[in-house]
C-alpha positions in Angstrom: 0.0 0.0 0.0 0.8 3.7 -0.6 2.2 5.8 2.3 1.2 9.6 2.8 4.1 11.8 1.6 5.2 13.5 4.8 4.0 17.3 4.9 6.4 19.9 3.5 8.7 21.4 6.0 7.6 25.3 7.0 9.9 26.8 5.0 9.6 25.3 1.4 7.0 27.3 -1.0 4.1 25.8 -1.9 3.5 25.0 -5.3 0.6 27.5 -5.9 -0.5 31.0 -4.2 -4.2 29.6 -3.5 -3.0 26.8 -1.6 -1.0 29.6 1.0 -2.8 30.4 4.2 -3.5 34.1 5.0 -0.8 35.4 6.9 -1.1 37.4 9.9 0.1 41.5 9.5 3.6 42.0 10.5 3.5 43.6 13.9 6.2 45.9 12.8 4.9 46.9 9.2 7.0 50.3 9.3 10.4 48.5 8.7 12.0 49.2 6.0 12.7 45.3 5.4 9.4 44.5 5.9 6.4 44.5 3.0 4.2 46.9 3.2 0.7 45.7 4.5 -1.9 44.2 2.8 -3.8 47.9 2.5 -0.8 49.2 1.0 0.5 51.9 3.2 3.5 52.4 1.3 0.9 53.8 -1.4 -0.8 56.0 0.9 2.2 57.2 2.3 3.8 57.9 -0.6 0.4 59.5 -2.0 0.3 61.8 1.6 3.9 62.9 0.2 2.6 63.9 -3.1 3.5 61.1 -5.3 0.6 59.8 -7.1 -0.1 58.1 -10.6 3.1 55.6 -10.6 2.5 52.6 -12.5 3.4 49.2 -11.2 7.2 49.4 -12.5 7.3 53.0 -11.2 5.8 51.7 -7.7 8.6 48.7 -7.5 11.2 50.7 -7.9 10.7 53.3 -5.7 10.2 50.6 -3.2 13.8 48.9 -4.8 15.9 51.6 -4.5 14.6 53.0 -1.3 12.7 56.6 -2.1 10.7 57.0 1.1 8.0 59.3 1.4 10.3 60.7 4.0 13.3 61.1 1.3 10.3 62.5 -1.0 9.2 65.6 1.7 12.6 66.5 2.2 13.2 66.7 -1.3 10.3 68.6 -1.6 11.5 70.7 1.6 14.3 71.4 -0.4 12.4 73.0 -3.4 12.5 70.1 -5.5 9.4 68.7 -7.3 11.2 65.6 -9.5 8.9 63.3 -11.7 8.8 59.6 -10.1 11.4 58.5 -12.5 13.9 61.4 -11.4 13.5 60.6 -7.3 14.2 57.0 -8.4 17.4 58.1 -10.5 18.4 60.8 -7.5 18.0 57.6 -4.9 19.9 56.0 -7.5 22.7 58.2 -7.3 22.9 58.9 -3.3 21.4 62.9 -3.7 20.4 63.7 -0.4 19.0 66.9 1.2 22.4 67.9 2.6 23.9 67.6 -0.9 21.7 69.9 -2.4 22.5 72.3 0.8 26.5 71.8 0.3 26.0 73.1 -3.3 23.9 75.9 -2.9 26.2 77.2 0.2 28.3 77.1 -3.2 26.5 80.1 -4.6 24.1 77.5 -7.1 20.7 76.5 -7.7 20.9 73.1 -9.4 18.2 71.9 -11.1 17.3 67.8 -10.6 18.9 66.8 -13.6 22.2 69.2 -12.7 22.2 67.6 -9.2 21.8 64.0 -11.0 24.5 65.0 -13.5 26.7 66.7 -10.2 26.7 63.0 -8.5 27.0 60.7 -11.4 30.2 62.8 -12.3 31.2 62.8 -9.1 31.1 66.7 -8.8 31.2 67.4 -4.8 32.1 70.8 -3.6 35.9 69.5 -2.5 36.2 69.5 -6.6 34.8 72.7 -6.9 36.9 74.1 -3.9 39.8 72.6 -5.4 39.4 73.9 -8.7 38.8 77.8 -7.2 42.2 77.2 -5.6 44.1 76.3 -8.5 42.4 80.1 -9.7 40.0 78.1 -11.9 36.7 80.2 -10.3 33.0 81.5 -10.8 32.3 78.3 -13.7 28.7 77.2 -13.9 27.2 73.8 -12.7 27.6 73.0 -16.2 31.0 74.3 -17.2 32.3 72.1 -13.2 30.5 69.1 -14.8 32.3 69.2 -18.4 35.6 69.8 -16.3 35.1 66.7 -14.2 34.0 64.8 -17.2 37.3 65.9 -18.8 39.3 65.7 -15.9 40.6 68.9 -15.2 42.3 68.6 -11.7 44.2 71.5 -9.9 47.8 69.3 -10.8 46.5 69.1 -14.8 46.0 73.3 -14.3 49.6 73.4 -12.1 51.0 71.3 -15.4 49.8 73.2 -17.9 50.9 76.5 -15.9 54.1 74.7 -15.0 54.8 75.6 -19.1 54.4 79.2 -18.6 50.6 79.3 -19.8 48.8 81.3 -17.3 45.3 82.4 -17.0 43.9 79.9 -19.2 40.0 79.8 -19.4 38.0 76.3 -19.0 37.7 76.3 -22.5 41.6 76.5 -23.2 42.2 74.1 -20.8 39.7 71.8 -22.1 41.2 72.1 -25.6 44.2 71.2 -24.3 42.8 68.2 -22.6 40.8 67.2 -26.2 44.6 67.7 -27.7 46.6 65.4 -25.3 49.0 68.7 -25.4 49.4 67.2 -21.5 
């Protein structure tokens, strides 16, 4: 005669969704490790913040790479109103409130995609101090961007100087760069 298999140990997956009992809420639903409950708060929260209209990829990836609706008020503390795709991009790239703060103590007013160009670049106001020492000053987000890109350093500028060419713009410099002159 045939025996019963023995039941499945608690841990292995059943092989179909219907066959799951309902689980109990987490008791501590506002981890971050934790799924959101089975009303979605993570929704509503992030529709209290001002995020609505995501679509299901949208939704996941916020969730993925972390945008709370905390991260999302600050953001918008900050004067920043991104589309859903840009908070996931500025999560993405570790832009944080005190970021933003560090470059406008700078003097600028970044706009998201500056502040997501700024990061990916790896722009960070020791560069920008570091450039303004080596006399390379008052350049736009954009013009500190292209130099990074491009590698301008304060010992590329010492070098070039170094030759007895003084008082070079970005552009010269850049030119040089483009020419491998250095």
């Amino acid at each position: 005669p045939l025996r019963p298999s023995a039941p499945l140990p608690p841990s292995a997956p059943l092989a179909s969704s219907a066959q799951q009992p309902p689980q109990a809420p987490s008791s501590d639903a506002s981890s971050p490790d934790q799924p959101s409950s089975p009303g979605g708060s993570y929704i509503e929260e992030l529709h209290s913040a001002g995020l609505k209209d995501f679509t299901v990829d949208q939704l996941i990836a916020l969730k993925i790479q972390g945008v709370t609706p905390e991260y999302v008020r600050r953001m918008q503390d900050a004067g920043f109103h991104p589309t859903i795709d840009q908070f996931i991009t500025m999560r993405i790239q570790r832009i944080t409130p005190e970021y933003v703060r560090d470059m406008r103590s700078l003097g600028f007013q970044p706009s998201v995609d500056q502040l997501i160009a700024m990061r990916i670049q790896r722009v960070t106001p020791e560069y920008i101090h570091s450039l303004e020492s080596a006399g390379l000053a008052h350049l736009t987000i954009d013009q500190y961007i292209a130099a990074k890109v491009q590698d301008i350093t304060p010992e590329f500028i010492a070098k070039v100087r170094s030759h007895g060419f003084t008082n070079l713009t970005l552009d010269q410099l850049l030119a040089l760069k483009f020419a491998r002159v250095f």
